[in-house]
N, C-alpha and C positions, 0 to 999 in steps of 0.2 A: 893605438890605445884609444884616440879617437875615435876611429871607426868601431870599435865594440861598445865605447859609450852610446855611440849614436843609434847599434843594434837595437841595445839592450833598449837605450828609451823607445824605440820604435817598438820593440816587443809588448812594452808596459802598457804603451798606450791601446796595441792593439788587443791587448787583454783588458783594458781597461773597456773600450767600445761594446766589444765580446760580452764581456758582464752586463752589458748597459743596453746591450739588445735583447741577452737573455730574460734581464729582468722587466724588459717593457714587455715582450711577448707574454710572460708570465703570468704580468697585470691584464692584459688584454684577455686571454685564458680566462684569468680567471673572474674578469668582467664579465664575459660572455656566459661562465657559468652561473653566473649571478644573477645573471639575467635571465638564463633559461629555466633557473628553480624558483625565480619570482612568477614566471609563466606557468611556471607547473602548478605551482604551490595557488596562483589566481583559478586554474583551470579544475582544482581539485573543492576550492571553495563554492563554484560555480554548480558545480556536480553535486553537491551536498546539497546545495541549498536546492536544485533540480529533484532532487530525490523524497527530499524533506517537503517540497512543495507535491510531491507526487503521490505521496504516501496520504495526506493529507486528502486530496483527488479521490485514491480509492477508499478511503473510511468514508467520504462522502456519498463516493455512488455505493456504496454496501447500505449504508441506513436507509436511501432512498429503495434501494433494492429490495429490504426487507421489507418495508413499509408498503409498497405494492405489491409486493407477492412473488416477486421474482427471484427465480433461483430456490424456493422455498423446498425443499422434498416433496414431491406429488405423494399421495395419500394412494394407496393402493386401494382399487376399485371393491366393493364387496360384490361376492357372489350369493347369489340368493339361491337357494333350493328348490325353494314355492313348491310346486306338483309338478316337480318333474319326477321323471322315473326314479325311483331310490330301492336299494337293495344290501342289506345289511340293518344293524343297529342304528336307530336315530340316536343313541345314548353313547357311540363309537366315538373318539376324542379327534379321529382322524378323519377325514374326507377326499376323495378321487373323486374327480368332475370329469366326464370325460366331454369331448365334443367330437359327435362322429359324424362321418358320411357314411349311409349305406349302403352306397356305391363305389366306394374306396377301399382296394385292394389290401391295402396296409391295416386300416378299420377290421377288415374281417378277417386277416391276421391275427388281433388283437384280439379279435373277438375270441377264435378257435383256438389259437395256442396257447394266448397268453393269461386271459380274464380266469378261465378255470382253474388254474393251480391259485390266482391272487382267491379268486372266491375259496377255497380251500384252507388257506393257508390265514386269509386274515380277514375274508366276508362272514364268514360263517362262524368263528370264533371270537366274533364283537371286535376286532382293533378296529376296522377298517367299514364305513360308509362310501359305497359306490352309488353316484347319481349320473344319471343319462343326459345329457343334452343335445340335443341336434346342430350340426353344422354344416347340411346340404352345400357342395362349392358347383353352381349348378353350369360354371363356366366350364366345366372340367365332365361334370356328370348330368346331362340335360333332364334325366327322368328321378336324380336323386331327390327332388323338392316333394315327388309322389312317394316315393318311399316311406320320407321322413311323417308327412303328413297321415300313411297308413300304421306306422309303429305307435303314432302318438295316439287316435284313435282306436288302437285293438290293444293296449296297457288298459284302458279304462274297463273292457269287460272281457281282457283275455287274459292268456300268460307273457309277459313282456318278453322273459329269456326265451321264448318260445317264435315269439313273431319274431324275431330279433335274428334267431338264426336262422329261418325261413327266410327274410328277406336277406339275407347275406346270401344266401346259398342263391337266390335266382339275380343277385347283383345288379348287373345292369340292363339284362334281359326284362327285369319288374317295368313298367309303365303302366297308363293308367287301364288298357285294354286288360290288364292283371288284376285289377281290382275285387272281382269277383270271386277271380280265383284264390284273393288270399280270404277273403272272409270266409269262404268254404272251408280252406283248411285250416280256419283258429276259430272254427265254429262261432261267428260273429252275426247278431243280427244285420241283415242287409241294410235294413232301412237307419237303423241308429247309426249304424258306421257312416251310411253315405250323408246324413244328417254330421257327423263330425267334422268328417272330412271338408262340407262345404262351408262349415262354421266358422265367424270371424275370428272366437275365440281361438279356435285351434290353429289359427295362421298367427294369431298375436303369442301366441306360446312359441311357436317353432321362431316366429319372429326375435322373441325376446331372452329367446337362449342364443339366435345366430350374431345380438348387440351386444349380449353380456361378453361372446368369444371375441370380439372386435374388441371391446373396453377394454380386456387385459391382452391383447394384445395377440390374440389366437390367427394365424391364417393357412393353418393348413392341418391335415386329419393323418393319423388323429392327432388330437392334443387332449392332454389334459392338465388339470389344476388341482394341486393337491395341498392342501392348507389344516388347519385346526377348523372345528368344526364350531361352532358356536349358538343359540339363539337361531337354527336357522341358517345361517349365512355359512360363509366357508372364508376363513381370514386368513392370513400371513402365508398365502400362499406364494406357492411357484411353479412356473410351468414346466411338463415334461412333454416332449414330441416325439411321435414317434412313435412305433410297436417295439417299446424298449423289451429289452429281459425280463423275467421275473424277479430275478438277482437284483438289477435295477432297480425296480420300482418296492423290492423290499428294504433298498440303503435308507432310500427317502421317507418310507412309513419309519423305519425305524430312525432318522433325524427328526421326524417331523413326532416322535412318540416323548423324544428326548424335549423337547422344545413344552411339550406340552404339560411336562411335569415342570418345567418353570413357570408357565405360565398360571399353572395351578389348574 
């Protein structure tokens, strides 16, 4: 009887330690979690206040941003017309700028297949203003700077679609020992052409169509720009590259038609 007393109380107690560890560990537990969401809970404060201080940062460099000019939308460059070659209605809402080499395969592509249904379909019927500009790439075509310089001076007292397909047809074969022979066949005084030709104006023309294709961004033939027509100038354009489709370059007159009845 003894000995089951003595069990039993050795059982108690060691239930009793049992409980007494459980519940230390417990505490410990859940010290430790207490600790680790005080950590958290500091590390989340830290963060806020980091974000809050950061946000702060970019509203700052944005003002200064704006205030110099940075980041601003660049203004898209205007294209002027001046006396370059123009063919269609000056009164047409639409404008094609083209920038060519006469020495460029793809250019007299453009020329032959593709320009005559546009002239057909929307030069000739007023939607659409075509303007010539030169873009000799002389890294690529050595004798295209003579070209360009002979289409500018035989527009002034010839037929421009005329010289235009003359010098495509003799492409890269044209240099300056041709010279002669184009004035003979666009019936061009000798002396006034060779007077052009040597003229500073007429390098500052071909000059300032080859800056304006740089400005927006032109570097290769052809290209062109096809925008709302305005005062002169050719605005809200965009560029097409390329001896696109006709298909093509009718989506654009016709986005660029839609466009222009918002604009008024």
């Amino acid at each position: 009887m003894r000995l089951v007393s003595t069990l039993f109380l050795a059982g108690v107690m060691l239930m009793i330690i049992l409980s007494s560890t459980i519940s230390l560990a417990a505490e410990n537990n859940q010290a430790k979690l207490s600790t680790n969401d005080q950590k958290i809970q500091k590390l989340q404060k830290q963060v806020n206040i980091l974000s809050n201080q950061l946000a702060i940062v970019i509203k700052n460099q944005q003002g200064i941003a704006k205030k110099i000019g940075v980041n601003t939308p660049k203004k898209q460059p205007v294209i002027t017309v001046d006396n370059s070659a123009s063919l269609g209605s000056v009164e047409a809402k639409i404008a094609l700028v083209e920038f060519t080499d006469l020495h460029c395969p793809f250019c007299k592509k453009f020329h032959n297949k593709i320009y005559p249904e546009l002239k057909k379909q929307y030069i000739d019927t007023g939607k659409l203003r075509f303007i010539g500009k030169h873009f000799p790439i002389v890294q690529l075509h050595k004798n295209a700077a003579v070209a360009a310089f002979a289409l500018e001076c035989a527009r002034e007292d010839g037929d421009y679609k005329k010289a235009k397909d003359w010098l495509f047809e003799r492409g890269k074969n044209f240099s300056k020992t041709h010279l002669d022979d184009f004035t003979r066949a666009m019936n061009l005084d000798k002396e006034k052409f060779a007077a052009c030709v040597a003229s500073p104006e007429t390098a500052a023309q071909i000059n300032k169509d080859m800056n304006i294709a740089r400005a927006i961004g032109v570097n290769q033939t052809p290209s062109f720009a096809i925008g709302l027509q305005k005062n002169g100038q050719v605005i809200d354009w965009k560029i097409i590259t390329g001896a696109q489709s006709v298909e093509n370059f009718g989506k654009a007159i016709a986005q660029f038609t839609e466009l222009a009845k918002t604009k008024g």
